[in-house]
C-alpha positions as CSV (number, residue, x, y, z in Angstrom):
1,X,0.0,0.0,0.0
2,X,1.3,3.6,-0.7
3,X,0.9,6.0,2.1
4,X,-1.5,8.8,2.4
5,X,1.0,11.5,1.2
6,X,1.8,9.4,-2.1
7,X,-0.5,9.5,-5.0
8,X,-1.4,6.3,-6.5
9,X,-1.4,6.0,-10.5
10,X,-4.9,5.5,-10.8
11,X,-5.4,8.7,-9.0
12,X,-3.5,10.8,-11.0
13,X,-4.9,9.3,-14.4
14,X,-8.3,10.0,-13.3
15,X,-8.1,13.7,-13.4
16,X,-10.9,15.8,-14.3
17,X,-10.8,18.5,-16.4
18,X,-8.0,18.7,-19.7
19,X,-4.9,18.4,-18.2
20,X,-3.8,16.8,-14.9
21,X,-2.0,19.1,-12.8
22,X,1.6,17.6,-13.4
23,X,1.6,17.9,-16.8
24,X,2.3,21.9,-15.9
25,X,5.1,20.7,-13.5
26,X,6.6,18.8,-15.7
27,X,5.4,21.9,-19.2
28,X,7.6,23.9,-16.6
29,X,10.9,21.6,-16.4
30,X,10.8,20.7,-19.8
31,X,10.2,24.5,-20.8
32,X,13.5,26.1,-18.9
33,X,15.5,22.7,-19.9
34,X,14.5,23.5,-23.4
35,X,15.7,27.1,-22.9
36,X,18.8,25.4,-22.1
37,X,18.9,23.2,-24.9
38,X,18.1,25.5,-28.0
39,X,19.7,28.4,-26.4
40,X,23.2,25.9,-26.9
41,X,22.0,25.1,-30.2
42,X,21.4,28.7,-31.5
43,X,24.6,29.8,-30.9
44,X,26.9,26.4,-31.5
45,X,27.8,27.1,-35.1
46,X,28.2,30.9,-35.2
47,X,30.2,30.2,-31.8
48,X,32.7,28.1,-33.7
49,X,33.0,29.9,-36.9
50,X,33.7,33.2,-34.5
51,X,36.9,34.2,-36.1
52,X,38.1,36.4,-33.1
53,X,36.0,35.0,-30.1
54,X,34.8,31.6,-30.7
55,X,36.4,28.1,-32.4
56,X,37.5,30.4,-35.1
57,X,36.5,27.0,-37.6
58,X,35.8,27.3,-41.1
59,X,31.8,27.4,-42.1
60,X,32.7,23.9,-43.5
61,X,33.7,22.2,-39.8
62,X,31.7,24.6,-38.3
63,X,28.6,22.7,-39.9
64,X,30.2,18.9,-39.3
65,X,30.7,19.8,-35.8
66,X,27.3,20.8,-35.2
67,X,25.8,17.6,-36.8
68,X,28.2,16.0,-34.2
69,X,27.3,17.2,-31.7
70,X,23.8,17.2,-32.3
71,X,23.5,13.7,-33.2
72,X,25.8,12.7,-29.9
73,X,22.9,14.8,-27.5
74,X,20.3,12.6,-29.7
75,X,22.2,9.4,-29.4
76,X,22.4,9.6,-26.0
77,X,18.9,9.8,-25.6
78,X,18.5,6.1,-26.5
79,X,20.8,5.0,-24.1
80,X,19.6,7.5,-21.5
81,X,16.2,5.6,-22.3
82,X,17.1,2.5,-22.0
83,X,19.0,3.1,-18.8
84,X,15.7,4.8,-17.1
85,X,13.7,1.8,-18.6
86,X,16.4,-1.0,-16.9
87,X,17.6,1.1,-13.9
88,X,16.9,4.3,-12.9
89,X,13.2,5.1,-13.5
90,X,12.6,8.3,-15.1
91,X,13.1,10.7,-12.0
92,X,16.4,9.7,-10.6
93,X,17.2,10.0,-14.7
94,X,16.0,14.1,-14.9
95,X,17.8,14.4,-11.5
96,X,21.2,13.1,-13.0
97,X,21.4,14.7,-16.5
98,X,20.0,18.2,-15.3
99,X,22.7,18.3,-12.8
100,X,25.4,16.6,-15.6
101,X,23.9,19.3,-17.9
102,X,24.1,22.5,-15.4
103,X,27.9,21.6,-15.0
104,X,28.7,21.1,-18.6
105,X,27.3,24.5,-19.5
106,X,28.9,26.3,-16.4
107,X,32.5,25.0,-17.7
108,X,32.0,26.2,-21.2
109,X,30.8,29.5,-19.6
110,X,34.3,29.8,-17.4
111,X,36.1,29.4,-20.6
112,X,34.3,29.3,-23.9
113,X,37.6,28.5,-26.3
114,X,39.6,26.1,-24.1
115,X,36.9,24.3,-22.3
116,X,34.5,24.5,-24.9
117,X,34.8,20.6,-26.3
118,X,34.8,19.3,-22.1
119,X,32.0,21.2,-21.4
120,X,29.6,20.2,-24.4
121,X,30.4,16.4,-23.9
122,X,29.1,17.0,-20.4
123,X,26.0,18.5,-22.1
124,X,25.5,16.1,-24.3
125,X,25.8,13.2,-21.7
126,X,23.3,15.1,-19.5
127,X,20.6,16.1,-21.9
128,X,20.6,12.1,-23.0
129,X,19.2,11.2,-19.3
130,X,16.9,14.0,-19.3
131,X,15.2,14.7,-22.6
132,X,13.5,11.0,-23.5
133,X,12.4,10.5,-19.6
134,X,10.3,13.9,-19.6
135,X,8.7,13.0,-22.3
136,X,7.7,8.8,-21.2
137,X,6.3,10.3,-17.9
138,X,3.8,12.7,-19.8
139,X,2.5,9.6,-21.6
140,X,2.1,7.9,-18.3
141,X,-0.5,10.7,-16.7
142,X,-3.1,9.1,-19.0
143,X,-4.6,5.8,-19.2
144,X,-4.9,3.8,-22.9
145,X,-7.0,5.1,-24.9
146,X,-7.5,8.5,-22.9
147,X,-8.8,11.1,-25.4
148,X,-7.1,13.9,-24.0
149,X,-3.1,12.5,-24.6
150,X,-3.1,14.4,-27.7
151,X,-4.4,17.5,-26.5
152,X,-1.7,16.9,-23.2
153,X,1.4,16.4,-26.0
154,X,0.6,19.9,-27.6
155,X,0.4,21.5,-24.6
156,X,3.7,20.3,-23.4
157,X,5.2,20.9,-27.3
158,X,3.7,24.3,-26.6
159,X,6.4,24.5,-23.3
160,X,9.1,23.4,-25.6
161,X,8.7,25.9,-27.8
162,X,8.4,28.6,-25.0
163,X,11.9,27.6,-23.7
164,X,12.8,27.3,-27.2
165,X,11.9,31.0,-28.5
166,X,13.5,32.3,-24.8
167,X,16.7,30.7,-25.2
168,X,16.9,31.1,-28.6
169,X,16.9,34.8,-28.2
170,X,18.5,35.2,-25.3
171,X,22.1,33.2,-25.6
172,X,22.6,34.3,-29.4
173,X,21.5,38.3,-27.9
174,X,24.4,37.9,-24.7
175,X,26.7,35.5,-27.1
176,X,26.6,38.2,-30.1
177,X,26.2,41.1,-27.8
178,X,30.1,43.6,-27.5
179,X,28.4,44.3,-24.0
180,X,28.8,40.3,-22.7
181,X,29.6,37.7,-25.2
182,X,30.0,33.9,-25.4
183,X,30.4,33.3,-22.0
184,X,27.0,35.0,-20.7
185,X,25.3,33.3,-23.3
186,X,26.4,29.9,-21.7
187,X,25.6,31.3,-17.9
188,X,22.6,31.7,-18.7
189,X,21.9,28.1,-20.2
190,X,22.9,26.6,-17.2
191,X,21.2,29.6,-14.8
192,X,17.8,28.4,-16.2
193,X,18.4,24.7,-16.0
194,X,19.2,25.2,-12.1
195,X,15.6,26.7,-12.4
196,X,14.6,23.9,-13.9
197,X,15.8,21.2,-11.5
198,X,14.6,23.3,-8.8
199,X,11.2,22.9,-10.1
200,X,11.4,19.0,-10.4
201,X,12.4,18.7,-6.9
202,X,9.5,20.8,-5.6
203,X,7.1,19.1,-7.5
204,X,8.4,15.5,-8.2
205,X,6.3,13.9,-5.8
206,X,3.0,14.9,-7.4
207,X,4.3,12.3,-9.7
208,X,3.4,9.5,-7.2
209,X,4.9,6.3,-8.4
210,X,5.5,7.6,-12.4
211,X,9.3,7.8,-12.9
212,X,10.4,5.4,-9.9
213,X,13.2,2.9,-10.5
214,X,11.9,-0.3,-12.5
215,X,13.9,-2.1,-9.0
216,X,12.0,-1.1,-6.5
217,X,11.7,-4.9,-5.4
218,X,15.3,-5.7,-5.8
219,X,17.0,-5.5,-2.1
220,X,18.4,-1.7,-1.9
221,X,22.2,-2.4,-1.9
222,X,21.8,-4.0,-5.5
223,X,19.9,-1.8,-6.5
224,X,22.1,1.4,-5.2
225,X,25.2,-0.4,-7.1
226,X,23.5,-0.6,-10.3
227,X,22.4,2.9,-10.1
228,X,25.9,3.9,-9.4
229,X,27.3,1.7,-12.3
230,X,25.1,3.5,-14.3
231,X,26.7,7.2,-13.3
232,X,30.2,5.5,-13.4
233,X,30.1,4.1,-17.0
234,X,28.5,7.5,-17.9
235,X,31.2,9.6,-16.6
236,X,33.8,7.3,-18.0
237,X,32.9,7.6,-21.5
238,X,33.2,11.2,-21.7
239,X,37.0,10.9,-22.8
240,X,35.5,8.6,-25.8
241,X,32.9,11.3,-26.7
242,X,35.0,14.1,-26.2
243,X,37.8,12.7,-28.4
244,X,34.8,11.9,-31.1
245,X,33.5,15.4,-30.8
246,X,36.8,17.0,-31.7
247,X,37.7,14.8,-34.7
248,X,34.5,14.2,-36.7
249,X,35.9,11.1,-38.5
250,X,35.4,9.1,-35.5
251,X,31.8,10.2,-35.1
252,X,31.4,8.7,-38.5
253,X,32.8,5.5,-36.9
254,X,30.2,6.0,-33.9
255,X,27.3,6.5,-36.4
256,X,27.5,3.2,-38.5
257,X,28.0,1.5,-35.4
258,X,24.9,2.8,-33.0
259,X,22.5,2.5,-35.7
260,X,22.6,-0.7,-36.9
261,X,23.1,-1.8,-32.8
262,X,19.7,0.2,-31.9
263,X,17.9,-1.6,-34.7
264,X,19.2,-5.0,-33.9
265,X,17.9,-4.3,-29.8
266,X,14.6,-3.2,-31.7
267,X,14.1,-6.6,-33.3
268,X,15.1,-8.2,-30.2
269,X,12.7,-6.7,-28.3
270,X,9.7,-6.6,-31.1
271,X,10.3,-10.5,-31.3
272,X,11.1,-10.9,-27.9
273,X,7.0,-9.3,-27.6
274,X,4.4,-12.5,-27.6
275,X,1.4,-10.8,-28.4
276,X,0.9,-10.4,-32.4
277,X,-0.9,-6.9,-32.2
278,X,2.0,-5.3,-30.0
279,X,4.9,-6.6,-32.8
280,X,3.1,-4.9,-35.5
281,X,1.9,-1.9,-34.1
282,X,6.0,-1.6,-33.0
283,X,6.7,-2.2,-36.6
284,X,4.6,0.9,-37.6
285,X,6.1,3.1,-34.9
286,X,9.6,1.9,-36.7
287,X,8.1,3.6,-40.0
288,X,7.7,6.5,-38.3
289,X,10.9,6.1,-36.9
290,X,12.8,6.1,-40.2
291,X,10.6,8.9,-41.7
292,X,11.5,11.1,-39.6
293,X,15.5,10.7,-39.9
294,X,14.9,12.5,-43.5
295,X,12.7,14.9,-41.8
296,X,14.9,16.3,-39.2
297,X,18.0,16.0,-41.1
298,X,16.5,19.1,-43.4
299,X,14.5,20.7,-40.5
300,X,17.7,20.8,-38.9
301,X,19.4,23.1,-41.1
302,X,18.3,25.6,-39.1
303,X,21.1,25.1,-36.6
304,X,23.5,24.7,-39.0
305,X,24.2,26.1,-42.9
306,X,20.8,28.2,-42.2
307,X,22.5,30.1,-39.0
308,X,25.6,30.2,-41.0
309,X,23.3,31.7,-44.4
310,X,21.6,33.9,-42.0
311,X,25.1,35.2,-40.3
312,X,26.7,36.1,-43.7
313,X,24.1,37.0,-46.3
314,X,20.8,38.2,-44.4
315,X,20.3,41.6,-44.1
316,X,19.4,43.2,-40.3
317,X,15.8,44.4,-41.8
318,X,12.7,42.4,-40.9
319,X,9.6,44.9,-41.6
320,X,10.2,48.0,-39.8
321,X,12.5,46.7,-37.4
322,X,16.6,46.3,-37.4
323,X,17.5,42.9,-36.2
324,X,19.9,40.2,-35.6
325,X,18.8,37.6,-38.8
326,X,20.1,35.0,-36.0
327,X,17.9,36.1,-33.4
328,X,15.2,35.6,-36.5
329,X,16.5,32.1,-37.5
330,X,16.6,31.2,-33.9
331,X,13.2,31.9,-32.6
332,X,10.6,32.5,-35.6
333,X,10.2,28.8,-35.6
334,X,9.0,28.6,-32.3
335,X,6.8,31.7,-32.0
336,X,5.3,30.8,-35.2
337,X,4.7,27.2,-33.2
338,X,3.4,28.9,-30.2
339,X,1.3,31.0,-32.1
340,X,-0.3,28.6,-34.7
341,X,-0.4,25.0,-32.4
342,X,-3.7,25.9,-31.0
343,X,-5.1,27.2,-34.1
344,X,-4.2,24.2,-35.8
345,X,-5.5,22.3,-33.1
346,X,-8.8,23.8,-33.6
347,X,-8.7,22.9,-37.0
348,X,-8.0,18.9,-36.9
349,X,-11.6,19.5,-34.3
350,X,-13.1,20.8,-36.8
351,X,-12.2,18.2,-39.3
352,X,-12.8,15.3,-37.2
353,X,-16.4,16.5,-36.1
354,X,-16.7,16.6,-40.4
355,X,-15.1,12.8,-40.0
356,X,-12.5,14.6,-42.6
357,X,-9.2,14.7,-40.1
358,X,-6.7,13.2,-42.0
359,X,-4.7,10.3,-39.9
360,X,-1.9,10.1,-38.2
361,X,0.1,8.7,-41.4
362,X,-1.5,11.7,-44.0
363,X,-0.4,14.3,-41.0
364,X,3.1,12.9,-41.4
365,X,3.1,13.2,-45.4
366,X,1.3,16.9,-44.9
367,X,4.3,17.4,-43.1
368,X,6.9,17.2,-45.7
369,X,4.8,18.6,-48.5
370,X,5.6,21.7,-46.7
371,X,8.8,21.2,-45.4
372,X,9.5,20.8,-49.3
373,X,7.5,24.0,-49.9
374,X,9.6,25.8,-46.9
375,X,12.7,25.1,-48.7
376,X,11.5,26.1,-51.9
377,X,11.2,29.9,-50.5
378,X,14.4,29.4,-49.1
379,X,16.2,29.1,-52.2
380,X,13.6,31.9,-53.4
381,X,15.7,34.2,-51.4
382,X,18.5,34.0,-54.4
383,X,16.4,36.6,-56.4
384,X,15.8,39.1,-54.1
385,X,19.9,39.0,-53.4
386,X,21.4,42.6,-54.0
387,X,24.9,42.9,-56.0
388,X,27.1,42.2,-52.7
389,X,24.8,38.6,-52.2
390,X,22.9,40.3,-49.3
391,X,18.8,38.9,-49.6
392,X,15.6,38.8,-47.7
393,X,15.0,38.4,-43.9
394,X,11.5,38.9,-44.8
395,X,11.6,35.7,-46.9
396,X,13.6,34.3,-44.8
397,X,11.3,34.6,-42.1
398,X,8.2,33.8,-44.4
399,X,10.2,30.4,-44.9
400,X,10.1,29.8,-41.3
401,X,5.9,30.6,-41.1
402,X,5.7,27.7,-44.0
403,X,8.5,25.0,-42.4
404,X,6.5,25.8,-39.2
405,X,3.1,24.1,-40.5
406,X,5.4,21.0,-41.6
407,X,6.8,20.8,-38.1
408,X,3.1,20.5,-36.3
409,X,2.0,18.2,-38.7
410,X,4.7,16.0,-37.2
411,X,6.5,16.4,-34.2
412,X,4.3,16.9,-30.9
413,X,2.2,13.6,-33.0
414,X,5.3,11.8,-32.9
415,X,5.5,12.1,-29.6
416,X,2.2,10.9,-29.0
417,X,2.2,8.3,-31.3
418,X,5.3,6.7,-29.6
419,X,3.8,6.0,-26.3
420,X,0.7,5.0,-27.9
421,X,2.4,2.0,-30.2
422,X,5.1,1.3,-27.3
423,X,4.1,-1.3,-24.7
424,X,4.7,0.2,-21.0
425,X,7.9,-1.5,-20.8
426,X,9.4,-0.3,-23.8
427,X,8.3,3.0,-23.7
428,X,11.9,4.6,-22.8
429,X,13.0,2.6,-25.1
430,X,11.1,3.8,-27.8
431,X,11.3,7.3,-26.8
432,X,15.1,6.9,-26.9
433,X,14.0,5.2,-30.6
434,X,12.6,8.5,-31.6
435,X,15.4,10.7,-30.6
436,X,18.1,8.5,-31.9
437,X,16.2,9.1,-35.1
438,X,16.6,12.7,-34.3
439,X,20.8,12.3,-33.6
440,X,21.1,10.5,-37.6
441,X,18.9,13.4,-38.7
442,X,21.4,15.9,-36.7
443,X,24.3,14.1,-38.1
444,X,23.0,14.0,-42.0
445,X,22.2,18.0,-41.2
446,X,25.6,18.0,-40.8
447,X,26.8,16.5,-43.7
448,X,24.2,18.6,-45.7
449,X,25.1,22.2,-44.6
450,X,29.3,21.1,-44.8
451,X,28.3,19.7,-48.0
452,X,26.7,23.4,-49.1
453,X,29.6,26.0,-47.7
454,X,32.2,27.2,-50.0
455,X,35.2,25.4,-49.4
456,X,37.2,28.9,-49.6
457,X,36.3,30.7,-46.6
458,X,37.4,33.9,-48.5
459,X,34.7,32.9,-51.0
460,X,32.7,36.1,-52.1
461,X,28.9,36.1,-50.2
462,X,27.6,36.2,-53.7
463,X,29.3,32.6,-54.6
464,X,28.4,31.5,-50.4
465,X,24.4,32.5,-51.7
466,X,24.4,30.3,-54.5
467,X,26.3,27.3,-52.7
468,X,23.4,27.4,-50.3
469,X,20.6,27.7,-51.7
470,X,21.5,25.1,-54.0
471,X,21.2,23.4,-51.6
472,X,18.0,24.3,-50.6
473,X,16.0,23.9,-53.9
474,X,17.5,19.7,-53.9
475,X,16.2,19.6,-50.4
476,X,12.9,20.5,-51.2
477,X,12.9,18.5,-54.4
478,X,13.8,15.1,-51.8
479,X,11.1,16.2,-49.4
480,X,8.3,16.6,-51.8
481,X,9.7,13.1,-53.0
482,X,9.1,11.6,-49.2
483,X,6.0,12.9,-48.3
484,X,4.4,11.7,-51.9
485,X,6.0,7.7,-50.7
486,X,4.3,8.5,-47.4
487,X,0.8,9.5,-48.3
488,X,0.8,6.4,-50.5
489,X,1.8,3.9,-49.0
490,X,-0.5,5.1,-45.8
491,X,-3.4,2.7,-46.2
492,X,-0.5,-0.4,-44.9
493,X,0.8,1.9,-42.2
494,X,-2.4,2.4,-41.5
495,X,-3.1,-1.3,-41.1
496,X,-0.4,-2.1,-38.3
497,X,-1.5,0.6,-36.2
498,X,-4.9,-1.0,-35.9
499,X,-6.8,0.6,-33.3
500,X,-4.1,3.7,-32.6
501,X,-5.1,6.9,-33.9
């Protein structure tokens, strides 16, 4: 029996109303740990290509890196998962990586060019125990089949985006700033994650038994050495990732190696699953899986070659107002998100009372139909260009508005549609399934934008214009391409979902 002070699961999944109160405990964590996050990410390339202040790499590296060290935070995640799932539970997990992740930014902030490469494999290691574990314990405030999980998923996308359009004006405003520079943009990553730790501790045990360790029955010394096997092993492989980080030819190495492991665990387990429905509805969240590898590896530009197009051939104009284009490039995205989920939301009502809402699989297709139309504008921006290769933040930013729709076609149902298709006790797992996805579509981002610079860094921004977008118009040729494959073959998908929405 719990005791009176502890909720029991069944309480807490019979909530009345919308939401249940600790999905906006847990809207808060994720929202200053996401501030945390995106802020990193918003200033990571322009950081390293900083000539005079930063890694002072070549827009070429600068790009490789970033898919590295993207797809390292994203690979993680799948272990992180699969750790929570076997070991930890979900909140010892947050408790581990925030901390991990608060020390990791407050060394890069003490010295941004010498510690810089120790400090983000601390990050990386931390954000892969915290970010899949948030997201399995939303899931688990509902019961199957509760109505309201989808409506709970775009709230807490909504938080996301919230931290998202904070950090991502905030650390590129300190980092690009004369007044501060790179070192207050750091601080105040890992200022808001201390906020955001804070706030799990205060609330955590709202949580009642969601996020406990998975061996609670085990006899607590064995259970408090596999816990600290866990942080051990973590700790000692930051030499190996911070050695991978700094030459990207071994992260190639990593790459071909983690993949093909994850999907070998996947069959495993799948197989390893007696009941028929389970095995195929875990085949169909695979689909999704692989889908969205292409997906984020053009979305994901926008950390990368589009940071570095907006750095060197945006101009500072957007309407009436003079602006940093990277303040632009880092939170349009989100504000257009924050502004548009709910009225898109109201829309798929409107079309499901009209039994016209198109299903999970078409929302997933809708979604690179524009991500291919997104990219389309952005190589648009070529013929506005002046004479010096100088184009369009308005354009620019009317790209975002259109990649935007793409985005909440698919990510906060991706999220959904994974703890739906996952049985309980592979939901880390396939949480850390979806964001491994996310690290190949980092690391292919990478590849991409490198694959777009000028190899001659004194390359005129008129030849830089036309290497990237280039670049742009093949992206949105191979998007169009996906989402056509995906609406088709949607009837099968369709089929091993069975009774998931």
């Amino acid at each position: 029996m719990n005791n009176t002070n502890t909720l029991t699961l069944e309480e807490i999944q019979n909530f009345e109303g919308k939401y249940p109160k600790q999905l906006w405990y847990l809207f808060l964590v994720e929202m200053w740990e996401r501030f945390c996050f995106y802020g990193m990410r918003g200033v990571l390339t322009i950081f390293m290509a900083d000539q005079i202040l930063g890694l002072a790499l070549s827009d070429k590296d600068a790009n490789l890196k970033y898919g590295a060290i993207q797809a390292f935070v994203y690979a993680f995640t799948f272990i992180g998962g699969i750790f929570a799932d076997k070991i930890l539970g979900f909140k010892k997990s947050l408790l581990f990586g925030g901390t991990v992740m608060i020390l990791g930014n407050l060394i890069i902030a003490f010295s941004p060019q010498e510690m810089f490469y120790l400090g983000i494999t601390l990050s990386i290691i931390g954000t892969g125990f915290f970010k899949p574990n948030i997201s399995s314990m939303v899931g688990e405030l509902y019961k199957e089949g509760d109505s309201r999980r989808d409506a709970g998923f775009g709230l807490f996308y909504s938080g996301i985006n919230i931290g998202a359009l904070l950090g991502g004006a905030v650390c590129v405003y300190l980092g690009t700033s004369p007044d501060y520079g790179w070192s207050y943009a750091f601080l105040s990553a890992a200022i808001v994650m201390v906020i955001g730790l804070i706030t799990f501790i205060l609330t955590k045990k709202s949580l009642g038994p969601i996020g406990d360790s998975p061996l609670l029955n085990l006899e607590p010394q064995k259970r408090t050495m596999r816990e600290i096997a866990v942080y051990v092993g973590s700790l000692i492989s930051i030499p190996l990732i911070f050695i991978m980080i700094k030459n990207t030819d071994y992260t190639d190495y990593f790459m071909y190696t983690i993949g093909p492991l994850a999907i070998l665990f996947f069959l495993y387990e799948t197989f390893k699953e007696k009941d028929i429905k389970a095995q195929k509805k875990l085949i169909a969240a695979f689909v999704f899986i692989l889908f969205s590898v292409i997906f984020w590896a053009f979305f994901e530009q926008s950390g990368g070659s589009l940071a570095l197009f907006a750095k060197n051939n945006l101009s500072h104009n957007l309407f009436f107002f003079d602006i940093n284009p990277n303040i632009v490039n880092n939170t349009s995205n989100s504000l257009f998100v924050i502004i548009f989920s709910p009225i898109l939301g109201l829309i798929w009502l409107a079309m499901a009372k009209k039994k016209i809402e198109p299903n999970t699989v078409m929302k997933f297709g809708l979604g690179f139909l524009f991500l291919a139309a997104a990219f389309y504008v952005f190589y648009y921006t070529k013929f506005f260009a002046n004479a010096e290769g100088m184009t369009s933040l308005n354009i620019f930013t009317l790209a975002y508005l259109v990649i935007t729709f793409g985005e909440l076609c698919l990510s906060p149902i991706g999220l959904s549609i994974m703890t739906k298709l996952s049985p309980k006790r592979l939901s880390g797992m396939m949480m850390g399934m979806w964001f491994l996805a996310s690290a190949y579509g980092q690391y292919a981002a990478g590849l991409l934008g490198a694959g777009m610079s000028s190899p001659d860094e004194n390359a005129s921004l008129v030849t830089k214009l036309q290497g990237y977008t280039d670049g742009y118009y093949q992206l949105a040729i191979y998007a169009l391409i996906a989402g056509t494959l995906l609406i088709v073959v949607s009837p099968l998908i369709k089929k091993l979902m069975q009774e998931v929405k």
